[in-house]
ChimeraX commands (.cxc) that place a marker at each C-alpha (Angstrom):
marker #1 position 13.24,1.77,-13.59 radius 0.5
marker #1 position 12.42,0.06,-10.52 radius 0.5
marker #1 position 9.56,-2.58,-10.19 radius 0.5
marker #1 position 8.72,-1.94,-6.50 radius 0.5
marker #1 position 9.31,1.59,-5.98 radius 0.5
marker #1 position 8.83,2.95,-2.24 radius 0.5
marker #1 position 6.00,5.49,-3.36 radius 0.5
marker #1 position 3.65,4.61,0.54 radius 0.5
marker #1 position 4.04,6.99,3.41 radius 0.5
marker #1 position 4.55,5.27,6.81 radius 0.5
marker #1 position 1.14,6.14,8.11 radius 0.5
marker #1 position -0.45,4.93,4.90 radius 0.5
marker #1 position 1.63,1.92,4.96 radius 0.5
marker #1 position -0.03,0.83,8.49 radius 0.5
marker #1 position -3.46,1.53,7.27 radius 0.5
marker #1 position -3.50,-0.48,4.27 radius 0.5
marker #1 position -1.72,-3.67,6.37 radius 0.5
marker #1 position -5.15,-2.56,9.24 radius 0.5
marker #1 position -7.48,-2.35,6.36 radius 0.5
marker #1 position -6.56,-5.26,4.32 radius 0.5
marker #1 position -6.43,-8.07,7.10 radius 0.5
marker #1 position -9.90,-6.27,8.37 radius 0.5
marker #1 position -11.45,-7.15,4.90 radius 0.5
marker #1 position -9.35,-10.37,4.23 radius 0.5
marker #1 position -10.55,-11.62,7.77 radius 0.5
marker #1 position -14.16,-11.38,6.72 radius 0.5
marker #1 position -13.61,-14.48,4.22 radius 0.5
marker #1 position -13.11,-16.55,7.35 radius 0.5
marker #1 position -15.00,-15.37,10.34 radius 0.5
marker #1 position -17.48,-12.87,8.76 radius 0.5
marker #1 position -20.15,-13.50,6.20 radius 0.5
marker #1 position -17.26,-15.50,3.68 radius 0.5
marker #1 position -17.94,-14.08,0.37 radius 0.5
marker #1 position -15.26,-14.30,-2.34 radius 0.5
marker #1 position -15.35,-10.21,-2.62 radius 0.5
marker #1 position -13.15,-10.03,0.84 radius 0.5
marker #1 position -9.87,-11.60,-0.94 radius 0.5
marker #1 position -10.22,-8.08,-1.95 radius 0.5
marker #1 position -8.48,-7.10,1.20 radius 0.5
marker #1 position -5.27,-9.12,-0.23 radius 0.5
marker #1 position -4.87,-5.85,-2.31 radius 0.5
marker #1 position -4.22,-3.21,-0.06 radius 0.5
marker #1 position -2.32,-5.69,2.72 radius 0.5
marker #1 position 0.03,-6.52,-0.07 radius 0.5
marker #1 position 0.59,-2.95,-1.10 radius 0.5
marker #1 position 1.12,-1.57,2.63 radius 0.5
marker #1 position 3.40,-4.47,3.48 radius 0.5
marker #1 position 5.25,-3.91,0.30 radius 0.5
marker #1 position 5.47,0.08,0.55 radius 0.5
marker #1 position 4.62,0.04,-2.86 radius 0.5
marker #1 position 1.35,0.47,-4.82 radius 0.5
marker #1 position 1.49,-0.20,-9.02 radius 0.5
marker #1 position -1.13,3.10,-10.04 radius 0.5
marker #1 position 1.02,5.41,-7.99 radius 0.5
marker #1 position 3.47,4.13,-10.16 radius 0.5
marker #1 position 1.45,4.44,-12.84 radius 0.5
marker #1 position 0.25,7.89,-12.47 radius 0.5
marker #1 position 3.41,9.06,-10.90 radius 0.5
marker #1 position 2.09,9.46,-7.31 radius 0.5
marker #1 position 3.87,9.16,-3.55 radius 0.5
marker #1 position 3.14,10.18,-0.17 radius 0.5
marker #1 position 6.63,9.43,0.82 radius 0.5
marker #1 position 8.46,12.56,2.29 radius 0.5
marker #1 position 11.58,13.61,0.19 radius 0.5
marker #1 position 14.64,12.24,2.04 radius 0.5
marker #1 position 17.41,14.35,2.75 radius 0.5
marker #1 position 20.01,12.81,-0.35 radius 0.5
marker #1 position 17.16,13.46,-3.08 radius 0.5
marker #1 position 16.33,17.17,-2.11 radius 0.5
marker #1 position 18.01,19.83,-4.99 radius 0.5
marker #1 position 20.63,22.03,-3.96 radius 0.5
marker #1 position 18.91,25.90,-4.26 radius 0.5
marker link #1:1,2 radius 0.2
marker link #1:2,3 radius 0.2
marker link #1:3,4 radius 0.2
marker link #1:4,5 radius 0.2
marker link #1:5,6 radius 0.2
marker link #1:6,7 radius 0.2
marker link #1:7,8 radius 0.2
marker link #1:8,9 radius 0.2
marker link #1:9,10 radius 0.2
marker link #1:10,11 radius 0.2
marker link #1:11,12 radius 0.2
marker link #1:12,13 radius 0.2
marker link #1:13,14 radius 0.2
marker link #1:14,15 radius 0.2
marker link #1:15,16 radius 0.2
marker link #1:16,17 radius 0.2
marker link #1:17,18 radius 0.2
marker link #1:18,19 radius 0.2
marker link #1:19,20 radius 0.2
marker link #1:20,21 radius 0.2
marker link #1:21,22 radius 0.2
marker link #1:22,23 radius 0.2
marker link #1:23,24 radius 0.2
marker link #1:24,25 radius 0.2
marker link #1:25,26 radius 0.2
marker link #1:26,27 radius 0.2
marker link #1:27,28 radius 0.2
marker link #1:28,29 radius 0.2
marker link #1:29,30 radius 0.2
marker link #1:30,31 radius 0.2
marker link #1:31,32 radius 0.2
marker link #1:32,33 radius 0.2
marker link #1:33,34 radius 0.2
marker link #1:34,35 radius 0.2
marker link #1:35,36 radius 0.2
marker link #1:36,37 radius 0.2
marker link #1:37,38 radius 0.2
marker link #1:38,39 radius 0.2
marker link #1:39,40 radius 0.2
marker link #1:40,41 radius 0.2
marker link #1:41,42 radius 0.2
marker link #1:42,43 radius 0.2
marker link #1:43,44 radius 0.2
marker link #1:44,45 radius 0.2
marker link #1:45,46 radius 0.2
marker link #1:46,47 radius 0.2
marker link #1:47,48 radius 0.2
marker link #1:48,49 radius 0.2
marker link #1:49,50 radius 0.2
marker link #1:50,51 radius 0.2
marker link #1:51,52 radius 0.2
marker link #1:52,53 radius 0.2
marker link #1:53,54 radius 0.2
marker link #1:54,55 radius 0.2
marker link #1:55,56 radius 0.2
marker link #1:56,57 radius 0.2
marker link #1:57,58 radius 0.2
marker link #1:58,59 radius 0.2
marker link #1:59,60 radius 0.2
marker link #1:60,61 radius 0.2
marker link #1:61,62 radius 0.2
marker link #1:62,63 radius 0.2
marker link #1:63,64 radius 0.2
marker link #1:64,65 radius 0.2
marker link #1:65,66 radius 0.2
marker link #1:66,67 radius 0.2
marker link #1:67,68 radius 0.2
marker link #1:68,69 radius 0.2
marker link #1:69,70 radius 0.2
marker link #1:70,71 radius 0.2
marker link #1:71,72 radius 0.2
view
């Protein structure tokens, strides 16, 4: 079983990383509350390709790369 499997379609990937810094950056520039370390979540997850309850629940928006398709 892998830990960190790549389960984050490209697209995705880049919105997270947007999203995350957007919220992290409030804890320094906008109204600093604790609640935007929040955005450490999904800028971890996009940067990593990886998110733990897509894991969990068996989920990815990756595209199914040529080697892994079944011969019909």
């Amino acid at each position: 079983m892998n830990l960190f499997p790549n389960n984050e379609h490209k697209v995705e990937r880049i919105i997270r990383v947007i999203v995350g810094a957007g919220v992290l950056s409030l804890f320094f520039v906008g109204p600093q509350t604790p609640w935007a370390l929040l955005g450490i979540v999904p800028l971890a997850t996009g940067a990593l390709g990886s998110c733990p309850l897509y894991t969990l629940f068996g989920i990815s928006t990756c595209s199914v790369s040529k080697h892994q398709k079944t011969a019909t």
